[in-house]
C-alpha positions as CSV (number, residue, x, y, z in Angstrom):
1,X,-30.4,25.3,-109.2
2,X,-29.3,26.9,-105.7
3,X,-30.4,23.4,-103.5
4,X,-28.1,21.8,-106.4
5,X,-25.1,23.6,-106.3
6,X,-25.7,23.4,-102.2
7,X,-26.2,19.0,-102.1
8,X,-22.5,19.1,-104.6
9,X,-21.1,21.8,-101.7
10,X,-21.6,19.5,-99.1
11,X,-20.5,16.5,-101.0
12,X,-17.6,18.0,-102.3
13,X,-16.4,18.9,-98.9
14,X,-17.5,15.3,-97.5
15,X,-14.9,14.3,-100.4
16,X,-12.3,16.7,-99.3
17,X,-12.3,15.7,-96.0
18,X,-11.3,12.0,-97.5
19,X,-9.2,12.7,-99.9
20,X,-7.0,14.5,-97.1
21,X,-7.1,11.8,-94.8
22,X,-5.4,10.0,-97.7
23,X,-2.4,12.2,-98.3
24,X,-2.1,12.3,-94.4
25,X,-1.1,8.6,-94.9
26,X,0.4,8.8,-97.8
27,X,2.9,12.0,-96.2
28,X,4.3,13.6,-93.2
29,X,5.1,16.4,-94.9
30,X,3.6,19.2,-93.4
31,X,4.2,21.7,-95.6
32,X,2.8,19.7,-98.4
33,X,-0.4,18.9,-96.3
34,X,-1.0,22.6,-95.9
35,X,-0.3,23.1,-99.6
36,X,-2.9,20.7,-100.2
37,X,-5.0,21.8,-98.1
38,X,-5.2,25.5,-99.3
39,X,-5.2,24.9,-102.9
40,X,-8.2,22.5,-102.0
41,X,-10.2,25.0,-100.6
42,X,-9.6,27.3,-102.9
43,X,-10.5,25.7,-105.9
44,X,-13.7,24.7,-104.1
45,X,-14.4,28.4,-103.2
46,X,-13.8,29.5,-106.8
47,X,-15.9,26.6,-108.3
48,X,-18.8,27.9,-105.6
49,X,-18.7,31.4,-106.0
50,X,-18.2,30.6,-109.8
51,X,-21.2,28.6,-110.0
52,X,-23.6,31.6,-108.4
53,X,-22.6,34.0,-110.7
54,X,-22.0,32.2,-113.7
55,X,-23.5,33.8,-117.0
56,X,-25.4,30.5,-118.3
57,X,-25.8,31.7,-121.7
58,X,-22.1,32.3,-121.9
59,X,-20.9,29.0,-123.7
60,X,-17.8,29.4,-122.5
61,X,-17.8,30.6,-119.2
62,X,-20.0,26.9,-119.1
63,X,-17.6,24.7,-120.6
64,X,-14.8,26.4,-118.6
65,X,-16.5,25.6,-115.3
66,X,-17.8,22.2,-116.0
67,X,-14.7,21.0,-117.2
68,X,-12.7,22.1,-114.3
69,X,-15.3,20.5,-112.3
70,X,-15.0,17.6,-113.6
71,X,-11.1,17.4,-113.7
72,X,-11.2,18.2,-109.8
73,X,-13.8,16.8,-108.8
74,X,-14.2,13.2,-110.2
75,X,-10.7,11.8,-109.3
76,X,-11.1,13.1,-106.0
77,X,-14.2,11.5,-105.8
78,X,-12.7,8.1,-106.7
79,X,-10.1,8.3,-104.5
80,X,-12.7,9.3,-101.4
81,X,-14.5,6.6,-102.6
82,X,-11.8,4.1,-101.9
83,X,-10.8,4.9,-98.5
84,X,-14.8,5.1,-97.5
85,X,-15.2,1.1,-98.5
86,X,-11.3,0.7,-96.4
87,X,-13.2,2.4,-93.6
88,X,-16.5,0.4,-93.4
89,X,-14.0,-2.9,-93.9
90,X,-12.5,-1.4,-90.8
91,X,-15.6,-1.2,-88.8
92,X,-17.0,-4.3,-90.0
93,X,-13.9,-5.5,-89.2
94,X,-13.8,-4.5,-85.5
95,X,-17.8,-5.1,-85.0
96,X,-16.9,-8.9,-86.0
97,X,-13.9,-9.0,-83.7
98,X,-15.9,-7.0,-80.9
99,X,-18.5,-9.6,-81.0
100,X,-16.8,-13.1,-81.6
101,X,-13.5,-12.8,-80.5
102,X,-11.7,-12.7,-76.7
103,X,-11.8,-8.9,-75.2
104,X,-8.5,-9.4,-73.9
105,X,-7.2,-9.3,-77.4
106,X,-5.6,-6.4,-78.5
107,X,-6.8,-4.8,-81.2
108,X,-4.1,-3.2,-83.5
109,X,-4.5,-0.5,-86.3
110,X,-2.6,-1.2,-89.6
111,X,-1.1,1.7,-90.7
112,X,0.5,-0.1,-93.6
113,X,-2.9,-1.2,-95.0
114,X,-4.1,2.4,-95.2
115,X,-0.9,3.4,-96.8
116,X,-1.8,0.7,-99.8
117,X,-5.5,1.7,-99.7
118,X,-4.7,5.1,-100.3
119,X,-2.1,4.2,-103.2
120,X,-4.3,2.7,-104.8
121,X,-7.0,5.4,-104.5
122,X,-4.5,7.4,-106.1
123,X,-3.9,5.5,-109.0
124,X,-7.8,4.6,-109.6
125,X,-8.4,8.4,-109.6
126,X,-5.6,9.1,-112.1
127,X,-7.4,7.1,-115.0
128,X,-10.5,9.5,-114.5
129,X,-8.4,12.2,-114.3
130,X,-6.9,12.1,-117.9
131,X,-9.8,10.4,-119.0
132,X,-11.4,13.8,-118.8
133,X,-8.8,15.1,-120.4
134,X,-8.8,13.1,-123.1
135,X,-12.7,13.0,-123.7
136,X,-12.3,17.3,-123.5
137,X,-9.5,17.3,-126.6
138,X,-10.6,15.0,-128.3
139,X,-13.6,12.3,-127.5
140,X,-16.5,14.5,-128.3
141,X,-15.1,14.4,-131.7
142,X,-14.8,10.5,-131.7
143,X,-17.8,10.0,-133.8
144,X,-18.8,6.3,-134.0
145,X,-21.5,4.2,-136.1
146,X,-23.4,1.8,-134.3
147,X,-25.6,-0.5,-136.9
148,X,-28.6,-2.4,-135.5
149,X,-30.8,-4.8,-137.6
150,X,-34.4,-5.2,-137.1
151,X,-36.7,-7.8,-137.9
152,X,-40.4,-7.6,-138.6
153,X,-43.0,-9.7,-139.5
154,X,-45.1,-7.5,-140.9
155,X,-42.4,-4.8,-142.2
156,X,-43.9,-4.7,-146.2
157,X,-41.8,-6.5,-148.7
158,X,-40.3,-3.6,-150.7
159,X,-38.9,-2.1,-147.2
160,X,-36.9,-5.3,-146.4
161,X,-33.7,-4.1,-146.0
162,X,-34.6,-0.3,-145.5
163,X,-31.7,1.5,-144.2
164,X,-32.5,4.0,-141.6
165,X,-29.7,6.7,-140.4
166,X,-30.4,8.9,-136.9
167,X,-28.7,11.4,-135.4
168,X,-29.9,12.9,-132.4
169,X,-29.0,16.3,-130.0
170,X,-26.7,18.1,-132.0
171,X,-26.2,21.1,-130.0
172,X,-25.2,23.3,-132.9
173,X,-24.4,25.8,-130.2
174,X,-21.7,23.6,-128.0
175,X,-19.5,23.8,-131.1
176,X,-17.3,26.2,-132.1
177,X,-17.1,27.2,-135.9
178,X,-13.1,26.2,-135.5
179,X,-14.3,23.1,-135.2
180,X,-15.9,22.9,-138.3
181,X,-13.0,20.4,-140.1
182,X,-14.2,18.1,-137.1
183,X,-17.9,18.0,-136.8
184,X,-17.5,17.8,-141.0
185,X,-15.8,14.3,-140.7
186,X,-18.4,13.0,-138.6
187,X,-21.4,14.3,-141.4
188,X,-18.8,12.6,-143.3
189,X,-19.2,9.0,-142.1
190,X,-22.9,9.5,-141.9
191,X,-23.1,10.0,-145.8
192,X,-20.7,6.9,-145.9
193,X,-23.5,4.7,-144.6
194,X,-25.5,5.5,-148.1
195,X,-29.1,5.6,-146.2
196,X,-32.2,5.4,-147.6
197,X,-33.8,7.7,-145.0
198,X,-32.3,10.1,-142.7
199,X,-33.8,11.1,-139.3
200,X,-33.2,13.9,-137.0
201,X,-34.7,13.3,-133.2
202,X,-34.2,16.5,-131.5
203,X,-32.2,19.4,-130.0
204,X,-30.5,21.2,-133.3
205,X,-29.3,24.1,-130.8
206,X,-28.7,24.7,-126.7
207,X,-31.0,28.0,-127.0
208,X,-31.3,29.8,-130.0
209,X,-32.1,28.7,-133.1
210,X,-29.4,31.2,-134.1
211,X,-26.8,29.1,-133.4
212,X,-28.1,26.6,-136.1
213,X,-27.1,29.1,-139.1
214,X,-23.2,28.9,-139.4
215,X,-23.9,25.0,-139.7
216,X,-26.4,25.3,-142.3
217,X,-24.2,25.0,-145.8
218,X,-22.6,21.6,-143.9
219,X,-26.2,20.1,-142.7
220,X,-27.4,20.4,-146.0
221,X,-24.7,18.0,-147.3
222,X,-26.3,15.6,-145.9
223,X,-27.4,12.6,-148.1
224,X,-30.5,10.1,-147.9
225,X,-32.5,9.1,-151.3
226,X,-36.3,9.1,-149.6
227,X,-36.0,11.9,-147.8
228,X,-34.4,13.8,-144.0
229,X,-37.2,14.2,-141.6
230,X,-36.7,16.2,-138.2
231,X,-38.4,16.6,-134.9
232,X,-38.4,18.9,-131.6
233,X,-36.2,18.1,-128.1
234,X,-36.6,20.2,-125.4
235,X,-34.5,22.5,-126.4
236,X,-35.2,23.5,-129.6
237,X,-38.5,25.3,-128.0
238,X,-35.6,28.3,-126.1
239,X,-36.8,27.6,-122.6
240,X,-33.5,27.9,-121.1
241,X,-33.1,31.6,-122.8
242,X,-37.4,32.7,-122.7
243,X,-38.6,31.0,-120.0
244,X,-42.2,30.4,-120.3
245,X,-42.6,33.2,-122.7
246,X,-44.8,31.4,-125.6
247,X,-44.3,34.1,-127.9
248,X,-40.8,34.3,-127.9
249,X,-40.5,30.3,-127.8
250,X,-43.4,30.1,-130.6
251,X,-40.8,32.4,-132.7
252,X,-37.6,30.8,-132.2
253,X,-39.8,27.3,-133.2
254,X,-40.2,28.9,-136.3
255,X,-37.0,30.3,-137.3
256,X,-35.4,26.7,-136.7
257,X,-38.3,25.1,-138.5
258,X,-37.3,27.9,-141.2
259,X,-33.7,26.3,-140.6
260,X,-35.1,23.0,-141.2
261,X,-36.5,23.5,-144.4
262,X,-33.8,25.4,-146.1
263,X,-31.7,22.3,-145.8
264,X,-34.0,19.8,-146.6
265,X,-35.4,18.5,-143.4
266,X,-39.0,18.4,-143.1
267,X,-40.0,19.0,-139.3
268,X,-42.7,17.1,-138.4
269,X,-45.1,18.3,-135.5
270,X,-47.5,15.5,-134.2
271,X,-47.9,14.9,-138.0
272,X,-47.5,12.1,-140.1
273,X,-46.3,11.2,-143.3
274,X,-46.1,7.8,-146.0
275,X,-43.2,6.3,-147.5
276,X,-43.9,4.6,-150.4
277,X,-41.5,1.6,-152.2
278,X,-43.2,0.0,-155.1
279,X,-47.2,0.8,-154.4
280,X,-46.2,-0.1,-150.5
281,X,-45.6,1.9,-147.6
282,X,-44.3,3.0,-144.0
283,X,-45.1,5.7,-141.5
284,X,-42.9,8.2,-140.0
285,X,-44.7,9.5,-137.4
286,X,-43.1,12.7,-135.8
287,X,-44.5,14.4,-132.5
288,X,-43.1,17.8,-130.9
289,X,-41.3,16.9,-127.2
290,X,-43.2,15.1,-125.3
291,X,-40.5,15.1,-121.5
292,X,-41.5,14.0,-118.0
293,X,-41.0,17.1,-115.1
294,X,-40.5,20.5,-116.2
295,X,-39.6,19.4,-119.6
296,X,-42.0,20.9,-122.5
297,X,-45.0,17.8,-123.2
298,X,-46.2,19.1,-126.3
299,X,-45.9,15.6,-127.8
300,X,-49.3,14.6,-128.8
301,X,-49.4,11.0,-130.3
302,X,-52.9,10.6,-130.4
303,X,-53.0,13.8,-133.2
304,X,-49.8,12.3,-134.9
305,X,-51.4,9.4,-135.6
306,X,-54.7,10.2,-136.3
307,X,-54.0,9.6,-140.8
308,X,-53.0,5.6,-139.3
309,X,-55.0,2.9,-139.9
310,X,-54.5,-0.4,-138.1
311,X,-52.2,-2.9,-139.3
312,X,-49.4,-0.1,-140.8
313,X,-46.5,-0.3,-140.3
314,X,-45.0,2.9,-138.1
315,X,-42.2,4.4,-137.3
316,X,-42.3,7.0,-134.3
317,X,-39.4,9.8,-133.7
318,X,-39.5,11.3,-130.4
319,X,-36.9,13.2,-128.8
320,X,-37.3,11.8,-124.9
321,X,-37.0,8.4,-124.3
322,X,-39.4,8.3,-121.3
323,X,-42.5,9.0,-123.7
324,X,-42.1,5.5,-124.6
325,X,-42.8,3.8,-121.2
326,X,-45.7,6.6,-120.2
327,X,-47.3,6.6,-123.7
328,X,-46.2,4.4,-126.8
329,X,-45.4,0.7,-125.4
330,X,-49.5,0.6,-124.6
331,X,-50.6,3.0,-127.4
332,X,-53.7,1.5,-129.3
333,X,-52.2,2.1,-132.7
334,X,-48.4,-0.3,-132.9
335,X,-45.3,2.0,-132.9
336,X,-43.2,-0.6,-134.2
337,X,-39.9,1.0,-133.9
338,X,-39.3,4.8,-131.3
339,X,-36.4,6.3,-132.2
340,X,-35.1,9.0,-129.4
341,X,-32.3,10.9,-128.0
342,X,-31.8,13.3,-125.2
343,X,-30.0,11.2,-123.0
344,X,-26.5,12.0,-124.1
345,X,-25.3,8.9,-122.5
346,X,-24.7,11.6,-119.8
347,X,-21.4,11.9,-121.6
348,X,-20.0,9.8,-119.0
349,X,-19.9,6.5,-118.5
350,X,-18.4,2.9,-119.2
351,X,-18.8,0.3,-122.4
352,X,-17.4,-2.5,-122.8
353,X,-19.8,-4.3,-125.5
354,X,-20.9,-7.3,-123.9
355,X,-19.3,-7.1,-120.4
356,X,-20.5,-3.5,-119.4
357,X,-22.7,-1.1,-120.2
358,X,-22.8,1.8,-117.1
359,X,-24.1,5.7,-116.9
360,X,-25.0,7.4,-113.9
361,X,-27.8,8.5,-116.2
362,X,-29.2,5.4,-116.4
363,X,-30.6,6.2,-112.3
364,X,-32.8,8.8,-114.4
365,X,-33.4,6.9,-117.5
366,X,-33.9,3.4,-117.5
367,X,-33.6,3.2,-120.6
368,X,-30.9,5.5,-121.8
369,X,-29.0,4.1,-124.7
370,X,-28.9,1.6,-127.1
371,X,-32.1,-0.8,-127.7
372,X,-34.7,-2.2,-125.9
373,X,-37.9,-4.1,-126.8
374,X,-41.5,-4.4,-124.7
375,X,-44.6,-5.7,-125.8
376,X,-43.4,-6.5,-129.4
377,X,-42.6,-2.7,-129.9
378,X,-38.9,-1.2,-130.1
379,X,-37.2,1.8,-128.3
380,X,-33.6,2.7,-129.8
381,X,-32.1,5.8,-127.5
382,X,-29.2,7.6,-129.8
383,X,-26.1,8.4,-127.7
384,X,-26.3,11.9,-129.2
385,X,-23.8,13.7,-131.6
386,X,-23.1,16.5,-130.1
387,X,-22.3,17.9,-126.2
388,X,-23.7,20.1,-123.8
389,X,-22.9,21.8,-120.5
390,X,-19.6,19.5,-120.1
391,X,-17.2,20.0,-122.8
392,X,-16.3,16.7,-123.9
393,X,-17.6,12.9,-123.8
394,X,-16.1,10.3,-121.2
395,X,-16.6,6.3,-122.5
396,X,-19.9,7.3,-124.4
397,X,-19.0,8.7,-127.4
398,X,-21.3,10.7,-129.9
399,X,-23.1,8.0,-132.0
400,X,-24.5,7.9,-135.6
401,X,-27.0,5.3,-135.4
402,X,-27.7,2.7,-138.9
403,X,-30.7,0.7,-138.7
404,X,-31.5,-1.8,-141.2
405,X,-35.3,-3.4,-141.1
406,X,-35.5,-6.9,-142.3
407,X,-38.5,-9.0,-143.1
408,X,-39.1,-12.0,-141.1
């Protein structure tokens, strides 16, 4: 955490130092300039010392921080951003002239060009700006359904047209009970889709499975006719509050699985279980996190799947996408479909369906959101309901996912 919050130090001053070359251009004013320049630094010093002695279990001394971050940070960003790329057009710019044109010539700087650059920096860093903003008030709340049909040739007859509702990373502990009215209207739309199945693919709570029981009576509402099965994400296991303490991770496993069954979710750990329609059936296969780095692996397909015979048809929740490309794409027995989470989108990003689709995440996860397909198998990655560590969603906003499986 300490080499972390050093690498965003130094970037954040390389950004200063930009952003200040900018309102240089922009003004002569040099009483605003030293204005600037001290409010600048001090909000970076607070952010620094802040971020040392931050409590991290205090929800919203996190929140507070990130947020402010975020506001300060990312439109300065932007607007460094653009005058870097004016200054490397500058040098390319000279290197050309330097090389192919007559020495004699002068060469002239063109203050008027940096004036616009730097306009325009500021008005590209404004739409982050209240973009944050916005996505603080009010996007984490802007709960969306995303449906996704799925053909298979070998789905059995009496599934065809199985409907299949996920939600993923909840983060019971991000929300604040005031918020209730909110987080009810997106449970809301989710009982609106009329499932046949509901699955849950990780992360209930940030910590503690504590912060699952003011949520209970309105998780319980929740409506599916064949059933609600759950599974683990990293941090449903506590790690962030226990550390490697087993015992007090094994015990905070099962109060949530407690949790989990008081409201009708059956938690599966690397277990299976049949669905049957009309003397036919399906798998849901269900392992305990299975996460790449210092993430908990306890995910243990080959045990989950030791009831399956050859030629089922499977369904396989795990909470990391990653597991997929390590383990299921080549695993003997077919996961047709994964279903995951844990991404979050980031909570940041850009969509545009069917021009863009951008995250910084997706330089960790490849596969991050949405669907993908390999070797005749599926992956769908949930967007996440809920939020953690930055108070709000930016362009990615929480998802309710509706899969339909078709024959064919």
């Amino acid at each position: 955490m300490g080499a972390l919050i050093g690498i965003l130090f130094v970037i954040s001053l390389i950004v200063e130092y930009y952003c200040y070359q900018a309102i240089k251009v922009l003004t002569n004013n040099k009483l605003f300039r030293q204005y600037w320049v001290f409010f600048s630094s001090s909000i970076l010093l607070t952010i620094l010392i802040w971020s040392v002695f931050i409590d991290r279990n205090n929800k919203g001394q996190v929140h507070f921080l990130l947020g402010f971050f975020m506001i300060v940070f990312v439109p300065k960003f932007i607007l460094a951003i653009t005058i870097i790329f004016e200054d490397f057009i500058r040098m390319l710019t000279f290197l050309f002239k330097k090389t192919f044109s007559n020495p004699s010539v002068n060469k002239t700087y063109l203050p008027e060009r940096r004036k616009a650059i730097s306009t325009i920096g500021l008005g590209l860093a404004s739409i982050p700006f209240f973009s944050i903003i916005e996505g603080i008030v009010w996007g984490k709340f802007d709960f969306r359904v995303r449906k996704v049909t799925l053909r298979f040739p070998d789905l059995p007859e009496s599934f065809d047209g199985y409907k299949i509702a996920q939600l993923s990373d909840i983060h019971l502990g991000s929300f604040d009970i005031q918020d209730f009215d909110k987080v009810s209207r997106g449970i809301k739309l989710l009982n609106d889709q009329n499932a046949d199945l509901f699955v849950f693919t990780g992360d209930s709570v940030n910590n503690l499975a504590e912060e699952m029981e003011p949520w209970l009576p309105l998780l319980k509402t929740i409506k599916a006719k064949d059933g609600k099965y759950s599974i683990l994400g990293n941090h449903d296991y506590g790690v962030y509050a226990f550390g490697n303490n087993k015992i007090a991770q094994q015990k905070n496993i099962d109060l949530l699985h407690q949790y989990h069954k008081s409201i009708n979710w059956k938690l599966l750990r690397n277990e299976s279980i049949r669905l049957y329609k009309e003397n036919q059936f399906i798998n849901i296969v269900g392992v305990k996190n299975w996460g790449q780095g210092h993430f908990p692996k306890d995910g243990d397909l080959n045990i989950a799947s030791q009831n399956i015979k050859d030629g089922e048809f499977n369904i396989l929740l795990s909470h990391d996408p990653s597991h997929f490309d390590a383990i299921v794409k080549n695993f003997a027995k077919k996961m047709h479909l994964t279903l995951s989470g844990h991404t979050h989108g980031m909570q940041f990003g850009i969509e545009i369906p069917g021009v863009i689709k951008w995250s910084p995440i997706k330089y960790r996860y490849p596969k991050w959101a949405d669907l993908y397909q390999e070797n005749g198998k599926y992956l769908y990655v949930n967007r996440g309901f809920g939020f953690i560590g930055f108070p709000g969603r930016v362009g990615i906003w929480p998802e309710i996912t509706v899969i339909e499986l078709k024959k064919g």
